[in-house]
SEMARVO-578783 format. One record per residue: residue number from 1; z, x, y of N, C-alpha, C, O, CB in turn. Coordinates in pm, 1 decimal. Each point is the difference from the previous one (the first is absolute). Glycine has a CB too. Layout:
<sites>
NUM / Z / X / Y / Z / X / Y / Z / X / Y / Z / X / Y / Z / X / Y
...
</sites>
This chain:
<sites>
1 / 13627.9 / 5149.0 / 17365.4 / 25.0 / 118.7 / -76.8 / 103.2 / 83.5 / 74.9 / -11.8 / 19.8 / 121.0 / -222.1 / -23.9 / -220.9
2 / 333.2 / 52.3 / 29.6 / 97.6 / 83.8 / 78.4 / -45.6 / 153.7 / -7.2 / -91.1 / 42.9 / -70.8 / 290.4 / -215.4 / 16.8
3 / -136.0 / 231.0 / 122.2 / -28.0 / 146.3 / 56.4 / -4.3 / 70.7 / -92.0 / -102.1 / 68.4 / -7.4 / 194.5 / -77.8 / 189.1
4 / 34.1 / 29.8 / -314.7 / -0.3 / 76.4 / -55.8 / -165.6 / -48.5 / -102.1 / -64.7 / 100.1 / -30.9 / 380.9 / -35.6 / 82.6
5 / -362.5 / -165.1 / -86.8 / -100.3 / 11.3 / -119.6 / -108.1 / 14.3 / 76.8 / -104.5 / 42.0 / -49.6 / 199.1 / -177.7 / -135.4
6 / -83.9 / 97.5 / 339.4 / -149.1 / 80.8 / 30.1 / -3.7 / 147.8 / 29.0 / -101.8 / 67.7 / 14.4 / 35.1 / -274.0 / 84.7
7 / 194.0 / 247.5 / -92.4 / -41.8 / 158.9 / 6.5 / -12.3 / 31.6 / -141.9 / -89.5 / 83.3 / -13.9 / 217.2 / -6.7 / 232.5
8 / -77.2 / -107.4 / -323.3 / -58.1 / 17.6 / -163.9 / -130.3 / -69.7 / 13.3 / -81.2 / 67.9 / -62.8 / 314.0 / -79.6 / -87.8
9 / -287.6 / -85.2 / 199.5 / -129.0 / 30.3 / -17.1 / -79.2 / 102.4 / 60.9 / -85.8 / 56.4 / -68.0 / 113.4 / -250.8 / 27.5
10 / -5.0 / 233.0 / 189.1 / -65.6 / 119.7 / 78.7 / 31.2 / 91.8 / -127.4 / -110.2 / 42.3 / -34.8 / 155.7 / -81.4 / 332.7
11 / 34.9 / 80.8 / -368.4 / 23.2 / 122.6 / -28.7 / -91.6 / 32.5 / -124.9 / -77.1 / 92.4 / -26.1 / 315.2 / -105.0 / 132.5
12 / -194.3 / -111.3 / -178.2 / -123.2 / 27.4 / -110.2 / -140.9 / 18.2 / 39.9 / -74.7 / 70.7 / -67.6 / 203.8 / -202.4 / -65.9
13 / -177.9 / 57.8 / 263.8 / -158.4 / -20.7 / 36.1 / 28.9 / 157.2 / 60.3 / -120.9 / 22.5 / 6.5 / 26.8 / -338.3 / 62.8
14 / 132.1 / 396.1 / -38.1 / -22.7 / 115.5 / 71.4 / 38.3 / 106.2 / -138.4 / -17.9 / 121.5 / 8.8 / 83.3 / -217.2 / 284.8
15 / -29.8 / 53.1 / -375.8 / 18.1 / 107.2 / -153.0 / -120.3 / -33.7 / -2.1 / -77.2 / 64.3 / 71.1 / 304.2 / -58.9 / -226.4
16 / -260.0 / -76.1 / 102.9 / -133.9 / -42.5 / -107.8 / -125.5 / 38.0 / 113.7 / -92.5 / 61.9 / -52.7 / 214.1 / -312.1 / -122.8
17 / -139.6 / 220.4 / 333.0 / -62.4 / 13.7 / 56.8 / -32.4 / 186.9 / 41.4 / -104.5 / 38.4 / 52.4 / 177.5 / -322.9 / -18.5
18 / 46.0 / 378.7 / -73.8 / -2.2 / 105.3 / -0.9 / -64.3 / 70.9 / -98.2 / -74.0 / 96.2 / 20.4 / 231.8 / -144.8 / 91.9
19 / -120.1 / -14.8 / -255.5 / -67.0 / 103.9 / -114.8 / -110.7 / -49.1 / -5.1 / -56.0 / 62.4 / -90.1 / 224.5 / 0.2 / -53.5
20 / -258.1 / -158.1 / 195.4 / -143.7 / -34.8 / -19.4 / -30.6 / 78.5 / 114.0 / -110.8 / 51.9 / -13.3 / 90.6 / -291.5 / -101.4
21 / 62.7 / 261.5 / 196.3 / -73.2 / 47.6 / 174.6 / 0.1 / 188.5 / -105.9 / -102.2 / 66.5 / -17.0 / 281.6 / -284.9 / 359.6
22 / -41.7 / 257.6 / -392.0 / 23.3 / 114.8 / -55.6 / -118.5 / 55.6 / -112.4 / -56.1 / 107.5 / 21.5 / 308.9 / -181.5 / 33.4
23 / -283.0 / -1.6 / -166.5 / -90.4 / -7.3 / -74.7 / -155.1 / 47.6 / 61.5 / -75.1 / 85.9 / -46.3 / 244.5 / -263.3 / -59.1
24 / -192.8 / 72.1 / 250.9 / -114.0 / -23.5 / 35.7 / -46.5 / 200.5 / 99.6 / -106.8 / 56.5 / 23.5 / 169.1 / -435.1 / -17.1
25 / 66.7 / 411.8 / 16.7 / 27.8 / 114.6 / 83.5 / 3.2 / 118.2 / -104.5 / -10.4 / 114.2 / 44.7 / 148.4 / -249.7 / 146.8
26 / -123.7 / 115.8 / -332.6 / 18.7 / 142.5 / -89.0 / -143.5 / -10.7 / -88.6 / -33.5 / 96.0 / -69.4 / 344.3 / -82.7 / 37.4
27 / -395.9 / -138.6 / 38.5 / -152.6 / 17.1 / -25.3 / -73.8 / 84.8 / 124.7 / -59.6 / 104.6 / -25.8 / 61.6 / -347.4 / -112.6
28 / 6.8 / 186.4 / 286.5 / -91.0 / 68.5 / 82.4 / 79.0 / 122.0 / 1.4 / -63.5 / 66.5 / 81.8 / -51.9 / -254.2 / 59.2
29 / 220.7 / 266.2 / -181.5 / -31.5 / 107.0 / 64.9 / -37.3 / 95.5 / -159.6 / -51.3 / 111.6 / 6.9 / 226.5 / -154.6 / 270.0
30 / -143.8 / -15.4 / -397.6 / -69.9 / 54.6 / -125.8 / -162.6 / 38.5 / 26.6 / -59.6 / 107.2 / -10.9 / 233.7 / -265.5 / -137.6
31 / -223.4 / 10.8 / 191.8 / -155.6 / 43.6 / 43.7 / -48.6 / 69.5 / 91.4 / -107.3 / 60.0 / 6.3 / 88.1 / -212.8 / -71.8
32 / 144.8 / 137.5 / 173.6 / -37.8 / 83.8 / 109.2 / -16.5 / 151.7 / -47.7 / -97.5 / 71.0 / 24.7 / 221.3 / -236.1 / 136.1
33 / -15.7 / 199.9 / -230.3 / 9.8 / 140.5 / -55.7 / -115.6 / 89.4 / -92.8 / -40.0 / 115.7 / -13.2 / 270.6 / -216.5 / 24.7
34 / -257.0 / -51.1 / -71.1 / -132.3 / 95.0 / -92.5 / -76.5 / -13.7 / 75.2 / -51.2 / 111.8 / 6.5 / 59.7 / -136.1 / -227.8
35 / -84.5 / -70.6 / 325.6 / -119.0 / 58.9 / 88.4 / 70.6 / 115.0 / 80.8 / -72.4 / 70.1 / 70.7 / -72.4 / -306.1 / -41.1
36 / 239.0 / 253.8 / -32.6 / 4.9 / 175.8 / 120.2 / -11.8 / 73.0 / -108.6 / -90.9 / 82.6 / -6.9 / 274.2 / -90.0 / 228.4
37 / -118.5 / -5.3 / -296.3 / 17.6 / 137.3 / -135.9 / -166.7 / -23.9 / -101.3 / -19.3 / 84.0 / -87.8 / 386.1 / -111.6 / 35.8
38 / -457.5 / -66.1 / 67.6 / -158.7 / 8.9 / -113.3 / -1.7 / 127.8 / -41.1 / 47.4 / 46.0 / -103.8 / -217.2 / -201.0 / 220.7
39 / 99.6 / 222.7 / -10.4 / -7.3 / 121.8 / -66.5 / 46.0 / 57.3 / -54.3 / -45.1 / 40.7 / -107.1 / -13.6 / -39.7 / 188.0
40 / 193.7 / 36.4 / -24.2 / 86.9 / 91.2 / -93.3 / -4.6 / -65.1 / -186.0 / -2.8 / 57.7 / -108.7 / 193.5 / -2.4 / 372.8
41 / -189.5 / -185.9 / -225.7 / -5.9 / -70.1 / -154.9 / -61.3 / 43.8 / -55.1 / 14.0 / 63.2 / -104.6 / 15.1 / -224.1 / 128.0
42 / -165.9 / 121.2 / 73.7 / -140.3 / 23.6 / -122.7 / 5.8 / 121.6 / -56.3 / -9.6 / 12.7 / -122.0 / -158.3 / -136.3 / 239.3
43 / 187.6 / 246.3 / -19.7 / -41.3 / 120.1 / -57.0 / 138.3 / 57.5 / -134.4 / -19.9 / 90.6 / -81.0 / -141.6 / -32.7 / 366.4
44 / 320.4 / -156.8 / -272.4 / 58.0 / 33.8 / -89.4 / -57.3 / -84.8 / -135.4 / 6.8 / 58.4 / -108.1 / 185.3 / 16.0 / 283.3
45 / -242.4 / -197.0 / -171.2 / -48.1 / -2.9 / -96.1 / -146.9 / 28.4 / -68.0 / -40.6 / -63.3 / -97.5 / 222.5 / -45.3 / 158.2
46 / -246.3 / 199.8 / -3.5 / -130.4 / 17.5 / -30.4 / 63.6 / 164.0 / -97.6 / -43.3 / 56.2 / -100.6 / -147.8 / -213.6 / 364.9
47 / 288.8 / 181.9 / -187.5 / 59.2 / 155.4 / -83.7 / 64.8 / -68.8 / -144.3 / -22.9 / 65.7 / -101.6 / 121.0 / 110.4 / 358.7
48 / -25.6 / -292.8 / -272.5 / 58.3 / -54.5 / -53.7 / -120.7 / -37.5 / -187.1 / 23.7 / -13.7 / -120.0 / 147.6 / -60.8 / 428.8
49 / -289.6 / 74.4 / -220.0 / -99.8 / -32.0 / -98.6 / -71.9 / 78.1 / -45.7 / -29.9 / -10.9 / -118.9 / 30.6 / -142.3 / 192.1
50 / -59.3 / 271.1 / 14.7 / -26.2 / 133.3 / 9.7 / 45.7 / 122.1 / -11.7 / -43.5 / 108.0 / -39.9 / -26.0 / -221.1 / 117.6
51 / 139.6 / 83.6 / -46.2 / 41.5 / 190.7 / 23.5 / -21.4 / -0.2 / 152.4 / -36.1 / -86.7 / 79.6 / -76.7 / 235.1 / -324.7
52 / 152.0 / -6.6 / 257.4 / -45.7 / 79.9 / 185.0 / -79.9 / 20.2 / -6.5 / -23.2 / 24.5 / -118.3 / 145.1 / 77.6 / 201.6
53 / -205.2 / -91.4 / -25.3 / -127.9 / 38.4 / 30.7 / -10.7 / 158.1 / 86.9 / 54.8 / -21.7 / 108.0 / -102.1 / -262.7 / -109.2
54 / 21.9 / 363.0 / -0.6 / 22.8 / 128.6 / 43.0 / -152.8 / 59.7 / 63.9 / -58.3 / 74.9 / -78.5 / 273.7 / -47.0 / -117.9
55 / -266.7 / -46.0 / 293.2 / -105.3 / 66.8 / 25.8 / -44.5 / 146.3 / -21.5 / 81.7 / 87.7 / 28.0 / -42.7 / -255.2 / 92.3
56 / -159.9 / 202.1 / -167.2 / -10.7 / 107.0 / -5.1 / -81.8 / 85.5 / 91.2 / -54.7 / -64.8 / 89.2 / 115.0 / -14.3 / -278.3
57 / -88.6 / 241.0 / 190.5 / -70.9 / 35.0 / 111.1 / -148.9 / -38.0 / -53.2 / -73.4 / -71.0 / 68.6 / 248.9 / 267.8 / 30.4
58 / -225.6 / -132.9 / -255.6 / -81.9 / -12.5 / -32.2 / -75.7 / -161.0 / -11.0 / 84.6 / -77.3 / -45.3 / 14.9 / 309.4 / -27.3
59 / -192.1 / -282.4 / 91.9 / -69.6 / -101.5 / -53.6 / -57.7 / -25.7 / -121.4 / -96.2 / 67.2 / -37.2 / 81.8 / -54.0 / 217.3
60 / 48.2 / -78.4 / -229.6 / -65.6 / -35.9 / -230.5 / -145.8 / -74.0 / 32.6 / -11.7 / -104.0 / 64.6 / 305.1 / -10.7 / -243.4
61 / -377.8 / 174.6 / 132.6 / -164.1 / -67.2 / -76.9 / 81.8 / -108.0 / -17.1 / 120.7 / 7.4 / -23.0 / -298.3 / 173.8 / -129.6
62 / 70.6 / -348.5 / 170.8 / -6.1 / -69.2 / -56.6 / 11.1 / -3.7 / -171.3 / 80.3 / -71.5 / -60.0 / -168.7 / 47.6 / 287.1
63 / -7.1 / 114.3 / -291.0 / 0.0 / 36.6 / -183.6 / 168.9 / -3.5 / -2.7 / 80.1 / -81.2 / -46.3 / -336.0 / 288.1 / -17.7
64 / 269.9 / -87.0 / 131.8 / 130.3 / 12.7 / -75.7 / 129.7 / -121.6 / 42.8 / 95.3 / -28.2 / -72.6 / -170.7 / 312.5 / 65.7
65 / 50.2 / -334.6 / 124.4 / 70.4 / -85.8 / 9.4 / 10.6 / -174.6 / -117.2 / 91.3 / -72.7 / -39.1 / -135.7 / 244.3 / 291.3
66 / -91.3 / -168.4 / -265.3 / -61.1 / -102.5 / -116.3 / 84.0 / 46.3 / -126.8 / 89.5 / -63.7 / -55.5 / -360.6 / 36.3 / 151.1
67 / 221.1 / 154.5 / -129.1 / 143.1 / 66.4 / -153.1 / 87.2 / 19.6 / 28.5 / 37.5 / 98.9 / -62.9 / -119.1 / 10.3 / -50.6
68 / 174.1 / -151.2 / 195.9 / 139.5 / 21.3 / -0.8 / 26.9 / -146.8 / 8.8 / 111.0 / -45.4 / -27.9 / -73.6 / 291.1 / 136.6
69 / -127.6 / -313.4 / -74.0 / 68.4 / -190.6 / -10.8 / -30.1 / 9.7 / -146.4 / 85.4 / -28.2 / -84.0 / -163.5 / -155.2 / 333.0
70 / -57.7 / 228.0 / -283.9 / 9.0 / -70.1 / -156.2 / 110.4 / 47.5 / -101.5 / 44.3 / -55.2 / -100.7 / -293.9 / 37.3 / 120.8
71 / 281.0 / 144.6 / 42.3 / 102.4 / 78.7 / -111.9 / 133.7 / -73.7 / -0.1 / 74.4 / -25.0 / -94.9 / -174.0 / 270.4 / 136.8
72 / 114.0 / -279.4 / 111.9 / 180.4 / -76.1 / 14.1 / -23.4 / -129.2 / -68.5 / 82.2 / -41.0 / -81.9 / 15.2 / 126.7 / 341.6
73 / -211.8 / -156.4 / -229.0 / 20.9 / -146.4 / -59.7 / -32.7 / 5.6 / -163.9 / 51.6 / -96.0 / -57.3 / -131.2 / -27.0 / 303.1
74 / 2.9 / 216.7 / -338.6 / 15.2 / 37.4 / -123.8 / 134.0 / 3.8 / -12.6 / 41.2 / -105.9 / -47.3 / -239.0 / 216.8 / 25.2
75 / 273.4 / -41.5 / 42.3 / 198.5 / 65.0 / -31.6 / 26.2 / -92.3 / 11.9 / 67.7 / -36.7 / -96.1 / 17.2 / 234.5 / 176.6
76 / -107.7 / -318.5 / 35.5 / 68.2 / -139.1 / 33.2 / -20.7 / -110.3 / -89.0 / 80.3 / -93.2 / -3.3 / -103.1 / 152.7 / 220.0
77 / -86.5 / -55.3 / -294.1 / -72.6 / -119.5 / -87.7 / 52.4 / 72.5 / -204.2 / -36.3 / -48.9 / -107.0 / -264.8 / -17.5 / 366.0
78 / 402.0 / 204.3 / -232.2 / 11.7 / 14.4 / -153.2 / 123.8 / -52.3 / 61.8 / -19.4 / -117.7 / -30.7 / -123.2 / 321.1 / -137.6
79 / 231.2 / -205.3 / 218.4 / 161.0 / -35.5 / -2.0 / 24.6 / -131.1 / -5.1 / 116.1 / -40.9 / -2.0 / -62.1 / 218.2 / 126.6
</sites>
């Protein structure tokens, strides 16, 4: 084999050997990213499904907490 077609072969095996090594390098750090960032996720999508959640000073009775689910999921079950 002469020089020039084995360096066309090196070259292709180091293309092709790059975007698989490349590929394999833009999954771990995708996953890497969402295990550092979970939380931040979770809690953007729990707002995403919810609403904010806003604490209050006062504390709600159970009763009244019971009629305010039944009242939201009534409004939710005519639409």
């Amino acid at each position: 084999m002469n020089a020039k077609k084995l360096r066309n072969l090196i070259f292709s095996l180091h293309r092709y050997l790059g975007l698989f090594v490349g590929l394999i390098l833009i999954v771990v750090g995708l996953t890497g990213s969402l295990l550092v960032f979970q939380h931040e996720i979770d809690q953007w999508a729990i707002e995403q499904q919810f609403g904010r959640v806003i604490p209050q000073q006062e504390r709600v009775s159970l009763g009244v907490g019971i009629n305010n689910v039944k009242k939201s999921l009534r409004r939710s079950t005519r639409i």
